[in-house]
C-alpha positions as CSV (number, residue, x, y, z in Angstrom):
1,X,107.7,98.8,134.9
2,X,107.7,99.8,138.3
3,X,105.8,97.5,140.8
4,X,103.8,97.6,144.1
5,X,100.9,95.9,145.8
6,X,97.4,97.9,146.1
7,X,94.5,96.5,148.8
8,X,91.4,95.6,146.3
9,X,88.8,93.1,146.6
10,X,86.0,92.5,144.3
11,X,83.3,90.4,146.3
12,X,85.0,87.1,145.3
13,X,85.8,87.9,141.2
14,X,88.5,89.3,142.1
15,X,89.9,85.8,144.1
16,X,88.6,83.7,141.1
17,X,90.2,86.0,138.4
18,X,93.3,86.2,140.6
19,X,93.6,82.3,140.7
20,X,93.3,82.4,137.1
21,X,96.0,84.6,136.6
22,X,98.3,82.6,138.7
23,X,97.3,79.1,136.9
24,X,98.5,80.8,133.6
25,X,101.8,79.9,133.7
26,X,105.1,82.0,133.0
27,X,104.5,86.0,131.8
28,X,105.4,86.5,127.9
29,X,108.0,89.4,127.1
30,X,106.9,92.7,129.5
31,X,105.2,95.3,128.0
32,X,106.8,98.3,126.6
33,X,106.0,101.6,124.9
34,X,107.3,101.3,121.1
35,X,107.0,105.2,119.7
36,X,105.4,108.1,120.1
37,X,103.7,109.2,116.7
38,X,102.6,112.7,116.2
39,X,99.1,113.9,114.9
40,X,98.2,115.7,112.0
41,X,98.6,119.3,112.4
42,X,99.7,119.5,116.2
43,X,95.6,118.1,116.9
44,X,94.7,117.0,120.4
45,X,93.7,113.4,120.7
46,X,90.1,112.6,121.6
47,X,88.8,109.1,122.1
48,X,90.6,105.7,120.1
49,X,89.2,103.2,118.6
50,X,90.4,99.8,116.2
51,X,88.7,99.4,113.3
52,X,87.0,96.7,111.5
53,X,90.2,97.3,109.2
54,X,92.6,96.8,111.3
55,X,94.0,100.0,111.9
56,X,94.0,102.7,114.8
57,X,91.4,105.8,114.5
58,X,91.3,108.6,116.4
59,X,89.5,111.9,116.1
60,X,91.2,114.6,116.5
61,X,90.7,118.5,117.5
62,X,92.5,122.4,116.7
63,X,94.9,120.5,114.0
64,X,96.4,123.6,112.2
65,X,96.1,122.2,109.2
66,X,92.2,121.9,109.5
67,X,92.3,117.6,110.0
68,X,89.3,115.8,112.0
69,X,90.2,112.6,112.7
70,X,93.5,110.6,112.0
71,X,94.2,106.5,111.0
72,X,97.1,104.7,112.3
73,X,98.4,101.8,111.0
74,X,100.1,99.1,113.1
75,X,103.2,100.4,112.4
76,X,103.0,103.8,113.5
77,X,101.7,105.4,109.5
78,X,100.1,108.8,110.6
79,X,97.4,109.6,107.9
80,X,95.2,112.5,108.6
81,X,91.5,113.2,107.0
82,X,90.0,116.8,106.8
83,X,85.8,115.8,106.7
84,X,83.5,118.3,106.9
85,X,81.0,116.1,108.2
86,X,83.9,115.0,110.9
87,X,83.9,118.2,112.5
88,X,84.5,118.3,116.3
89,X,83.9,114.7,116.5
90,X,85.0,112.9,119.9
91,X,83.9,109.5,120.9
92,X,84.7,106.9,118.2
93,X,83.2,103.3,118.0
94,X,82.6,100.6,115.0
95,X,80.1,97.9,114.3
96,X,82.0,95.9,112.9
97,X,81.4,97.6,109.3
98,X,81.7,101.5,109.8
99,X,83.3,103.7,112.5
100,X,80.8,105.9,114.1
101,X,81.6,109.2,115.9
102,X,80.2,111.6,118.5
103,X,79.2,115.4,117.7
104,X,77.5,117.5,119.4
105,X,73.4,116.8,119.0
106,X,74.9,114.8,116.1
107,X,76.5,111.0,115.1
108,X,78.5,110.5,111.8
109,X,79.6,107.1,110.3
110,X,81.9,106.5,107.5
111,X,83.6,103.2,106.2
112,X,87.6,102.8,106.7
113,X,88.5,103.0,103.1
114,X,86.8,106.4,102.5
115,X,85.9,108.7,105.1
116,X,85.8,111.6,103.2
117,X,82.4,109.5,102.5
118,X,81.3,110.5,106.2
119,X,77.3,110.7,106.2
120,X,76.1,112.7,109.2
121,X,72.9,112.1,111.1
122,X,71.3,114.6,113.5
123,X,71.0,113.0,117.3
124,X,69.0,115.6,119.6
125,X,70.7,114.9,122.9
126,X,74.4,113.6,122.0
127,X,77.1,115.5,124.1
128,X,80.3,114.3,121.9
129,X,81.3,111.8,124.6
130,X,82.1,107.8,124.1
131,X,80.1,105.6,122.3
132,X,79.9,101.8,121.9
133,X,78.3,99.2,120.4
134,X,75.6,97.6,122.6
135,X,74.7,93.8,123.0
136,X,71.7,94.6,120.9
137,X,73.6,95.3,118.1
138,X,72.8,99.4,118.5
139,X,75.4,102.2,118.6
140,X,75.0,103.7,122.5
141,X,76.2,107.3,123.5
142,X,75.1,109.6,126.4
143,X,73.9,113.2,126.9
144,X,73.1,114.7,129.9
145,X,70.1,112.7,131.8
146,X,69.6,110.3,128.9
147,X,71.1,107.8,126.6
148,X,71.0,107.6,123.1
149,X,70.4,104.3,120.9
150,X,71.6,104.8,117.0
151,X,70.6,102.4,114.9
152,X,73.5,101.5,112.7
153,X,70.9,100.7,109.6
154,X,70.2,104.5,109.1
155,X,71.3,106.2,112.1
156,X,67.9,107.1,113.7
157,X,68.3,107.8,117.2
158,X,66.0,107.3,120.5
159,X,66.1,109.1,123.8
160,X,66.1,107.2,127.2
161,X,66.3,110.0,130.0
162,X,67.7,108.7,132.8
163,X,67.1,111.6,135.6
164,X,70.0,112.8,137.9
165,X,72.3,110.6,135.9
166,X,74.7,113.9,135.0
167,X,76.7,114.1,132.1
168,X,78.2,110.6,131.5
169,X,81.8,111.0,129.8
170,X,83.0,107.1,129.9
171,X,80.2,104.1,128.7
172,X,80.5,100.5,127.9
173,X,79.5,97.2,127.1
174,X,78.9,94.7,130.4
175,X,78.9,90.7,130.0
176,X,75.7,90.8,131.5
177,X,74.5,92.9,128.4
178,X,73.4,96.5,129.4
179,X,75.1,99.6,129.1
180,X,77.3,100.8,132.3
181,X,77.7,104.7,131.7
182,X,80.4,107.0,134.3
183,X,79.2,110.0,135.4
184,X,81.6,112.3,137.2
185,X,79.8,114.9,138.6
186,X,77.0,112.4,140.1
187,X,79.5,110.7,141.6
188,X,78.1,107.2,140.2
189,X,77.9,104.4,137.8
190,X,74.8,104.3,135.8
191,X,73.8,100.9,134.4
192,X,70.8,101.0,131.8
193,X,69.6,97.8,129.6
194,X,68.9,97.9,126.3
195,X,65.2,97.7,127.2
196,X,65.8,101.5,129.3
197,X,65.4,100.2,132.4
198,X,67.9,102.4,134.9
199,X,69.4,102.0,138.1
200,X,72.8,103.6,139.9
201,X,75.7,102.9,142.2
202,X,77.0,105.4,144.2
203,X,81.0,104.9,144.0
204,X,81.6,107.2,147.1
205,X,80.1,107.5,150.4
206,X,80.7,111.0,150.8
207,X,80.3,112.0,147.0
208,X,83.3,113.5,146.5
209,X,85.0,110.8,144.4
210,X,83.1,110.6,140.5
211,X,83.2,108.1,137.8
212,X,85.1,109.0,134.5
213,X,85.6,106.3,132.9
214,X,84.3,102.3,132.6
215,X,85.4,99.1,130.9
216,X,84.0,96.2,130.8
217,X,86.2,93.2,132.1
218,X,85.9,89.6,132.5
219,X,82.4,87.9,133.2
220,X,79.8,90.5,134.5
221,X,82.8,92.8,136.3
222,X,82.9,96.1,135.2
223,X,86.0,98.5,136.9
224,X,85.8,102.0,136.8
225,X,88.0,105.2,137.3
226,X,87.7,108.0,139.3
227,X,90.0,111.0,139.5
228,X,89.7,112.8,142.5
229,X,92.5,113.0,145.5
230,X,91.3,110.6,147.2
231,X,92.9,106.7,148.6
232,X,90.4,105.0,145.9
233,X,90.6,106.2,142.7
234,X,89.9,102.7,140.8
235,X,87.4,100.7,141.8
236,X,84.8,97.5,140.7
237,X,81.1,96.5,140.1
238,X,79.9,93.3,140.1
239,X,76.5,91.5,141.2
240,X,74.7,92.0,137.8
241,X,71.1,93.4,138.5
242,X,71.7,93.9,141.8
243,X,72.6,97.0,141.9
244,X,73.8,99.0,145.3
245,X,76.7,100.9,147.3
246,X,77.8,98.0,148.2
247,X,78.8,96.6,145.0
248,X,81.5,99.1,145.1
249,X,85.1,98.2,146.1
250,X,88.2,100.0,147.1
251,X,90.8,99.7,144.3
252,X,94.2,101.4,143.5
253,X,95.5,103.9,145.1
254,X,96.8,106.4,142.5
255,X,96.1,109.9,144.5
256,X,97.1,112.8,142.4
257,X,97.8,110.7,139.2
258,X,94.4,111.6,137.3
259,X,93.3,108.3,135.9
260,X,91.2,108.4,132.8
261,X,91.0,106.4,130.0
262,X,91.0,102.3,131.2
263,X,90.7,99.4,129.2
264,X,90.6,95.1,129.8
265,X,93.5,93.9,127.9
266,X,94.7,90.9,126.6
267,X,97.4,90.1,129.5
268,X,93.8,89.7,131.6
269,X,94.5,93.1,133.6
270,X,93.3,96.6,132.9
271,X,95.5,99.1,131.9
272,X,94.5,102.9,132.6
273,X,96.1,106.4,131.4
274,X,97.1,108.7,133.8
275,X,97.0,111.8,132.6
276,X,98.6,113.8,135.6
277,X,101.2,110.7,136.1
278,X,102.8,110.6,132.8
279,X,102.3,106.6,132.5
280,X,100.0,103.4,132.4
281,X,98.9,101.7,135.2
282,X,98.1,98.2,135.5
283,X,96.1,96.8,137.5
284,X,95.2,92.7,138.2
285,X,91.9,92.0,140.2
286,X,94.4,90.3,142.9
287,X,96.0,93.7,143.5
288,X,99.2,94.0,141.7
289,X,99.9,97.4,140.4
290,X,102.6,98.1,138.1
291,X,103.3,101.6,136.0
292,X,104.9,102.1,132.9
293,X,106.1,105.6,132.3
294,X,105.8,107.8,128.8
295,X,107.2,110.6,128.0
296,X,107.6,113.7,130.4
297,X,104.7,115.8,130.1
298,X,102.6,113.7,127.8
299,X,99.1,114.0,129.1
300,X,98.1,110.3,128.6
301,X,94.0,110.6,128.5
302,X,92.5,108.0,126.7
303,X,93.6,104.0,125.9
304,X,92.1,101.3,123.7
305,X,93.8,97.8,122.2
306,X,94.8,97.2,119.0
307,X,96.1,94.7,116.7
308,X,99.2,92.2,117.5
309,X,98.3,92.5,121.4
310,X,98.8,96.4,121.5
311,X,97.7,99.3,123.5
312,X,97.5,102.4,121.5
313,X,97.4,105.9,124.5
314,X,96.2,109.1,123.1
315,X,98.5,112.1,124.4
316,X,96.8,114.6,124.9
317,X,99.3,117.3,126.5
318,X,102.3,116.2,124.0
319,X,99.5,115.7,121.3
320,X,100.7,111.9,120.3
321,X,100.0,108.2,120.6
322,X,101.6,106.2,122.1
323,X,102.0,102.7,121.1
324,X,102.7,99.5,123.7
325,X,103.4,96.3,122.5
326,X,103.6,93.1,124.1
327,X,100.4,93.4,126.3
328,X,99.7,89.4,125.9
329,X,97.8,86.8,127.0
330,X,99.5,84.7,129.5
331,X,101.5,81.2,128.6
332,X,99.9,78.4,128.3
333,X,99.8,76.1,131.4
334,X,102.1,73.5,131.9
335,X,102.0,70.2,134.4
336,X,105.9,69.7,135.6
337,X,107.3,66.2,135.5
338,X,106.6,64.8,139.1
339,X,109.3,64.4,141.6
340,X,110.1,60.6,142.4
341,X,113.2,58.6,143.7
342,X,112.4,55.8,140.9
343,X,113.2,56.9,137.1
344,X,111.4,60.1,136.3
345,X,108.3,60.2,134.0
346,X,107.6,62.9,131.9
347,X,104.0,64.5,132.0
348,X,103.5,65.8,128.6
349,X,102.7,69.4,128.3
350,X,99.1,70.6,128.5
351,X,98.0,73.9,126.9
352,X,94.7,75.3,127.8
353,X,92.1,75.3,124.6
354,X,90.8,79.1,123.7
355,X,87.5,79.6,122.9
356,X,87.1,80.2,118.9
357,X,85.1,79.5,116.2
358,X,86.8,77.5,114.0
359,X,84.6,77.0,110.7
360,X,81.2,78.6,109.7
361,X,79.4,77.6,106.5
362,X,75.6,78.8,105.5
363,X,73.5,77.4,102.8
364,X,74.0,79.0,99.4
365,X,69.9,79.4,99.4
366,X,67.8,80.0,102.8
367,X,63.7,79.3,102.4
368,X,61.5,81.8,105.0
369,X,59.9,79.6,107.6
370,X,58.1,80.8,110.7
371,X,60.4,78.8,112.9
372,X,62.7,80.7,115.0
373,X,66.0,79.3,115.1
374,X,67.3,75.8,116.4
375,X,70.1,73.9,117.5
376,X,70.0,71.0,115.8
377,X,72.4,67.6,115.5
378,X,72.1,67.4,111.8
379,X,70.7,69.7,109.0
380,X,69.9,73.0,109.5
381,X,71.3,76.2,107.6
382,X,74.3,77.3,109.6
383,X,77.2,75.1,110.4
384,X,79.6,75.7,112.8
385,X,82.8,74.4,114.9
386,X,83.9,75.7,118.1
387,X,86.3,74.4,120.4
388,X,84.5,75.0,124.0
389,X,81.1,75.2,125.4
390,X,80.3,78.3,124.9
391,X,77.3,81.1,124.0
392,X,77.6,81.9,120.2
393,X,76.0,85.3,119.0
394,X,74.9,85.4,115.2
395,X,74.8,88.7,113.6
396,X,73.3,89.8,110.0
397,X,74.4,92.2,107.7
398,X,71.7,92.6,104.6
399,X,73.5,93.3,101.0
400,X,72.9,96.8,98.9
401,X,74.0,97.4,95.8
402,X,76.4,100.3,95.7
403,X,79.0,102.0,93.8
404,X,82.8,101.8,93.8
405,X,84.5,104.8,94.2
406,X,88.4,104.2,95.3
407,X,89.0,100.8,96.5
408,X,85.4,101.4,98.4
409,X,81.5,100.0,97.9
410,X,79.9,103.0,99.2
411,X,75.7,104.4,98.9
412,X,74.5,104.9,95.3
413,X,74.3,108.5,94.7
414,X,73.5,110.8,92.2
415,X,76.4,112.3,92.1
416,X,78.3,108.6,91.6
417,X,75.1,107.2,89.7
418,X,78.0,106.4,86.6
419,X,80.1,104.5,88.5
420,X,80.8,101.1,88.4
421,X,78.3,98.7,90.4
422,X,79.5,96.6,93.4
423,X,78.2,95.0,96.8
424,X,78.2,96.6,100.4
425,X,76.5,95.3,103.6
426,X,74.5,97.2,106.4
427,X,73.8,96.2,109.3
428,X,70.2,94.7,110.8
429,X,69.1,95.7,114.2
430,X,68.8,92.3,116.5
431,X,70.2,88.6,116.1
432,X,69.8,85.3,118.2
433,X,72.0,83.5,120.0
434,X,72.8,79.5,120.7
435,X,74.4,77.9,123.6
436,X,76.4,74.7,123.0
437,X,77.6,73.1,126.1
438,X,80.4,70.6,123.9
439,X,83.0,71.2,121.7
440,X,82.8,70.3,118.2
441,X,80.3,70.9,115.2
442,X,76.8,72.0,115.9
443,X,74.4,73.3,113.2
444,X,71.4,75.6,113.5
445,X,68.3,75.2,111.8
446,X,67.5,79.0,110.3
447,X,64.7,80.1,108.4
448,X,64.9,84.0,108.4
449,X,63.3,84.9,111.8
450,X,65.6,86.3,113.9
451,X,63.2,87.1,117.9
452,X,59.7,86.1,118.0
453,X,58.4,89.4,116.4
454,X,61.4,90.2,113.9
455,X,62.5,88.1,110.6
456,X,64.8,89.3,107.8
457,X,63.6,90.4,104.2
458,X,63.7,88.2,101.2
459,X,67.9,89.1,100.1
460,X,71.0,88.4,99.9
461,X,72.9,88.5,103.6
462,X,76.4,88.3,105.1
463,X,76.1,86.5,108.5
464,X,78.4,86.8,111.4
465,X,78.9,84.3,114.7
466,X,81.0,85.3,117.5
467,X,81.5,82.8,120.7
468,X,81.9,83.5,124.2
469,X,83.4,81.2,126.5
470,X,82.1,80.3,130.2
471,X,85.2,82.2,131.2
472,X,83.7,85.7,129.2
473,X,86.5,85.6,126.9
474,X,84.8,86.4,123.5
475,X,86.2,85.5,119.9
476,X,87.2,86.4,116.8
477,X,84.3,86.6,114.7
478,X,83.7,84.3,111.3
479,X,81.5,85.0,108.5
480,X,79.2,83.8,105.6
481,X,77.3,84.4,103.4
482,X,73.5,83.0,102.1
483,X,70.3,84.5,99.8
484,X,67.1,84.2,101.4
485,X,64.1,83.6,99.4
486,X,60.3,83.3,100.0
487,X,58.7,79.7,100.8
């Protein structure tokens, strides 16, 4: 990779994340770029996604042999799908059950083991840009002067306008839970809760420098990318809900390199395409900038992680992906023996404890109460282990009975009425959270009601809990499952 030193600050995250990065001991093997694989039918790559099966997916457009969207496994297995109700689809997201896709004025979802299965659901307003899954457990995509929420249940959609916002191409996530949307033309950030409540930050002075892409990184930071010949073409937010000009930093300078696509990777640092520069760029919070070049002529667009610590670059000139691998969290730290003139004692190693979630249990049988949930020290319905303090998110999933057709669970219809039965789960809008401030097992009393005005139906349900550390690293999720009954 080749190296150099950029001028970025961050309004003091960048000086805590920076002294985070150095505490982290010796670097793992570098990153490098492990093939090139090509899409079905010469398509052009749109935006990438991993999905709850493991495996890369990425629409895909003008393939000659009529393909809409392409899976790629770990290894590099190109499979491509021709879906009528996949057509022209762009942004790509999942909720953790299906893989949901942008079209224009519409959204489709479809389950990894059959998307010829693809349902499609009309969404006045979509513009085929990114989409993501919110902190409120909705599917989030913007059209011009709005945002649009998608249930994942049954894909309704709602309209939040959001004047003189532009067309936002690039939208994400932030730790502080609302939606942080890039708008190139306005020349700004949008940030817009789940509630709809808007505000913007201008990231140029002299509006000549616009937002393409966001990612959400650690904490509440979000960075962004702007394309544009200018000394800045990277930059940060921070500050939350205070919103302003000033939350706006310089960042990398990458004039005439055309960076797009960016993502918060495991190695702590974000990685961005660049389409006109023919590479990666990465980028730490403490400045240090380092490249890592493709193939001549590639086009690299859009970026997103992947399984094993990879990064998986859509190509859109060459009409690839690109594969990088060894894009890892940093070593563990270790204390040195300390220096002395009498016999030298040995100071054990220390490794730094991840956040996880290490066991999750449910009752078999939950009775509806009007309680709303509870940490408790003993009893209680849920069970769980983690091993930090550290905010743990519970998610449910309500059973249907389906039928199998493939290796899949899919809708009953009456076209696959005969089929044999089986089990699949949906998603329900909402969830609660918990914050344990020790490590160790913790139990939550649970009765069905999930807020103050919402509670779950009488029925079998698969739930999930997902922890996030003090530090904003969040993860892997566990599951289980329980039947709630009436009192």
């Amino acid at each position: 990779m080749t190296s150099s030193r950029i001028r970025t600050t961050t309004l003091g995250l960048a000086a805590t994340l920076a002294a985070a990065l150095a505490a982290a001991g010796p670097a793992h093997a570098a990153p490098a770029v492990a093939g090139e694989f090509a899409l079905p039918g010469n398509g052009t790559p749109k935006y990438l996604t991993q999905g709850p099966d493991g495996n890369i997916w990425v629409p895909i457009q003008g393939a000659s042999n009529g393909d809409d969207i392409a899976k790629i496994t770990p290894d590099g297995t190109v499979t491509g799908y021709n879906v009528a109700n996949l057509q022209d689809a762009s942004g790509i997201a999942s909720d953790g059950t299906y893989l949901w896709v942008t079209r224009t004025a519409a959204v489709s979802r479809f389950l990894p083991a059959n998307p010829a299965g693809a349902e499609n659901f009309a969404a006045t307003g979509v513009d085929s840009k990114a989409i993501t899954l919110g902190s409120d457990g909705n599917l989030w995509t913007g059209g011009t002067d709005k945002v649009v929420k998608i249930k994942p249940s049954d894909g309704t959609s709602t309209q939040v306008p959001v004047a003189g916002m532009g067309i936002p191409e690039g939208i994400a996530s932030g730790g502080d839970g609302a939606l942080y949307l890039a708008s190139f033309g306005t020349q700004r950030v949008t940030r817009v809760t789940t509630a709809g409540a808007s505000s913007f930050v201008g990231v140029d002075t002299d509006n000549t420098n616009g937002a393409r892409q966001v990612a959400a990184g650690p904490g509440n930071q979000i960075a962004f990318t702007a394309p544009a010949a200018k000394p800045r073409d990277m930059g940060f937010i921070t500050g939350g809900a205070a919103l302003g000009p000033t939350s706006v930093t310089g960042g990398a300078v990458m004039t005439g390199k055309d960076p797009e696509g960016i993502v918060y990777a495991n190695d702590a640092a974000y990685w961005i395409a660049r389409f006109a520069g023919n590479d990666v760029a990465r980028v730490t919070a403490d400045g240090a900038f380092t490249t890592l070049p493709l193939s001549a002529n590639s086009g690299p667009r859009r970026i997103a992680k992947g399984a094993n610590d990879t990064l998986w670059v859509g190509l859109e000139t060459a009409k690839k992906v690109a594969r990088i691998t060894g894009v890892s969290a940093p070593a563990p730290q270790t204390t040195p023996p300390p220096t002395t003139t009498t016999p030298p004692t040995t100071v054990p190693p220390t490794t730094e404890v991840q956040t996880a979630i290490t066991k999750l249990s449910a009752s078999a049988s939950v009775r509806r109460t009007s309680l709303l949930p509870k940490l408790v020290r003993s009893g209680g319905q849920f069970r769980f282990t983690v091993t930090k303090p550290a905010t743990v998110r519970f998610t449910f999933a309500k059973a249907a009975t389906g039928r199998k057709v493939g290796t899949s669970c899919v809708k009953l219809t009456r076209k696959n009425a005969t089929k044999k039965r089986c089990r699949y789960f949906t998603p329900v809008r909402g969830g609660f959270s918990v914050k344990v401030t020790t490590a160790g097992e913790h139990s939550v009393r649970f009765g069905g009601r999930i807020s103050a005005k919402r509670s779950l139906a009488p029925g079998v349900y698969r739930v999930t809990a997902r922890a996030t550390g003090t530090d904003g690293a969040v993860a892997k999720a566990m599951t289980a499952t329980f039947t709630l009954k009436t009192s």
